[in-house]
Backbone bond lengths (Angstrom), bond angles and torsions (degrees), N, CA, C in turn:
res aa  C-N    CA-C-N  psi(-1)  N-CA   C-N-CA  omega(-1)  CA-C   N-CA-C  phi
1 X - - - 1.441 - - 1.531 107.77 -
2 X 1.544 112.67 126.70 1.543 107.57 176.71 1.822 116.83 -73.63
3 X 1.605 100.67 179.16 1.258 109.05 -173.63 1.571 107.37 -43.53
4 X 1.369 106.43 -70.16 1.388 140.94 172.85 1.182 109.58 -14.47
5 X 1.860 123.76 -55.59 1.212 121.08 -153.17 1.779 95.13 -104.57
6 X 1.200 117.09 4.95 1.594 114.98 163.37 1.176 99.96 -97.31
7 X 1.310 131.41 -19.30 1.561 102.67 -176.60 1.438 107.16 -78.39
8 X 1.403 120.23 -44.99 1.172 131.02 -165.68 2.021 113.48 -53.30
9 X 1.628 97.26 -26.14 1.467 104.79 -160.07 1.819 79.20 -85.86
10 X 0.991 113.32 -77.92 1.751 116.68 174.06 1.550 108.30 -7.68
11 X 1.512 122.21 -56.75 1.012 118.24 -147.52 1.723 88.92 -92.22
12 X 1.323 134.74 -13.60 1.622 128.12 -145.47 2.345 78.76 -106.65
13 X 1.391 95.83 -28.89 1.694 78.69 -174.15 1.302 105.03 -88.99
14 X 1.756 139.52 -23.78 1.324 149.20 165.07 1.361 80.52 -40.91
15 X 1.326 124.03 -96.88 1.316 140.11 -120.42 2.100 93.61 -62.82
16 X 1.183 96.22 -48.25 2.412 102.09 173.57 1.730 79.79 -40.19
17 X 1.370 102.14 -98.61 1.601 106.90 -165.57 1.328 116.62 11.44
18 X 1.597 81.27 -70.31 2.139 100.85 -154.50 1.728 70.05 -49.75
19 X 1.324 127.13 -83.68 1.628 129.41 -132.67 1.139 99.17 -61.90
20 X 1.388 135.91 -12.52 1.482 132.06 -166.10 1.830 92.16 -86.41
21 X 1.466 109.21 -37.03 1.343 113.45 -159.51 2.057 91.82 -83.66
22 X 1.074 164.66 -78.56 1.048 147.49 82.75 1.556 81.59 116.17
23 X 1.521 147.16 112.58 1.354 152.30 176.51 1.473 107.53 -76.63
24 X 1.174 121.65 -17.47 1.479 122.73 175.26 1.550 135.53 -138.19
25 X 1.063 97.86 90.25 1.323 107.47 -136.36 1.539 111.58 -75.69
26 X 1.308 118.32 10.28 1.719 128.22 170.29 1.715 95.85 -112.03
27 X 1.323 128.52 2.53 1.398 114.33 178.57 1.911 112.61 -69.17
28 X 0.737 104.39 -164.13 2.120 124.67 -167.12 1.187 89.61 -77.27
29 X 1.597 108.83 -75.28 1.561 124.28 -169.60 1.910 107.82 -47.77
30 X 1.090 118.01 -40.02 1.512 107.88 162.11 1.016 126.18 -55.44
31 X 1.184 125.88 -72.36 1.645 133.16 166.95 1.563 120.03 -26.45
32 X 1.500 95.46 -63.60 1.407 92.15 168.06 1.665 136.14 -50.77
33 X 1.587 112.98 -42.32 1.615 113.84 157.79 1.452 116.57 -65.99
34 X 1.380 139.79 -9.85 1.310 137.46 138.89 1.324 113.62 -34.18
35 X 1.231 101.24 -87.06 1.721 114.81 -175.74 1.791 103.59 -30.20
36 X 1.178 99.64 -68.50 1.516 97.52 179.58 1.027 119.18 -68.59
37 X 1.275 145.31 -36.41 1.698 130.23 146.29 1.802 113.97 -37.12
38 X 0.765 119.64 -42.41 1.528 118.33 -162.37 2.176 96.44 -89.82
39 X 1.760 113.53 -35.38 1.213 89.54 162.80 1.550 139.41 -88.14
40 X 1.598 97.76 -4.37 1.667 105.98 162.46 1.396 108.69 -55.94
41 X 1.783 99.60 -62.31 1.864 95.63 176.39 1.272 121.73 -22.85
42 X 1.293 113.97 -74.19 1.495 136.20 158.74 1.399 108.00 2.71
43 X 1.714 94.11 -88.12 1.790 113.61 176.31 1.878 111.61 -41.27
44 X 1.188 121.92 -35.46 1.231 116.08 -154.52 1.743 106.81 -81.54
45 X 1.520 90.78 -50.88 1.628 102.24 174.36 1.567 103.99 -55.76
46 X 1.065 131.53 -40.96 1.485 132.51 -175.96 1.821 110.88 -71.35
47 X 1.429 122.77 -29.17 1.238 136.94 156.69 1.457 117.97 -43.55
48 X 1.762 94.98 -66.19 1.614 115.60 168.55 1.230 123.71 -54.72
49 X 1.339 123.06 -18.14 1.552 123.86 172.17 1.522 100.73 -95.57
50 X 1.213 133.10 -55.78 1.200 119.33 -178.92 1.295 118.22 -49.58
51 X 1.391 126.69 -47.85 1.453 131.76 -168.86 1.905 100.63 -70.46
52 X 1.433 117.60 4.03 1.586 95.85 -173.62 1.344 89.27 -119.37
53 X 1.445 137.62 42.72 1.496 130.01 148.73 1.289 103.96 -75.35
54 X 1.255 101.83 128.18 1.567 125.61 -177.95 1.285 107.09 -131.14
55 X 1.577 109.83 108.39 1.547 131.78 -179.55 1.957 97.38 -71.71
56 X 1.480 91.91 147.96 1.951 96.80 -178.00 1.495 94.57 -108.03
57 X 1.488 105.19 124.63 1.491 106.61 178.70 1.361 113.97 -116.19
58 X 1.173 117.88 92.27 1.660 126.13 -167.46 1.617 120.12 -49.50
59 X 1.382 111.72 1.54 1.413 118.83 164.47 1.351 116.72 -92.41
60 X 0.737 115.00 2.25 1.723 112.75 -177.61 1.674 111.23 -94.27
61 X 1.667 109.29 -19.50 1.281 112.26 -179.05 1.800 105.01 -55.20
């Protein structure tokens, strides 16, 4: 897994937490660590696809 796609996962379960932890849970400040939990997700799976191009190197057979 690249740099990229750990930060993104780090930052998408930080960010649930914080909003999970969050005393009011219909306020701004919730919603908003949603959004950014759900667009880290986003980022990470998109990390995870980039990082699994796998070149075929016919010497290895």
């Amino acid at each position: 897994m690249s740099r990229s796609a750990v930060f993104f996962l780090t930052s998408a379960l930080l960010s649930f937490i914080a909003a999970a932890a969050v005393p009011y849970p219909a306020s701004l400040l919730s919603a908003l660590l949603l959004m950014t939990s759900l667009g880290c997700s986003v980022l990470f799976v998109l990390a995870l696809v980039r990082g699994k191009r796998i070149r075929f190197n016919p010497q290895l057979r």
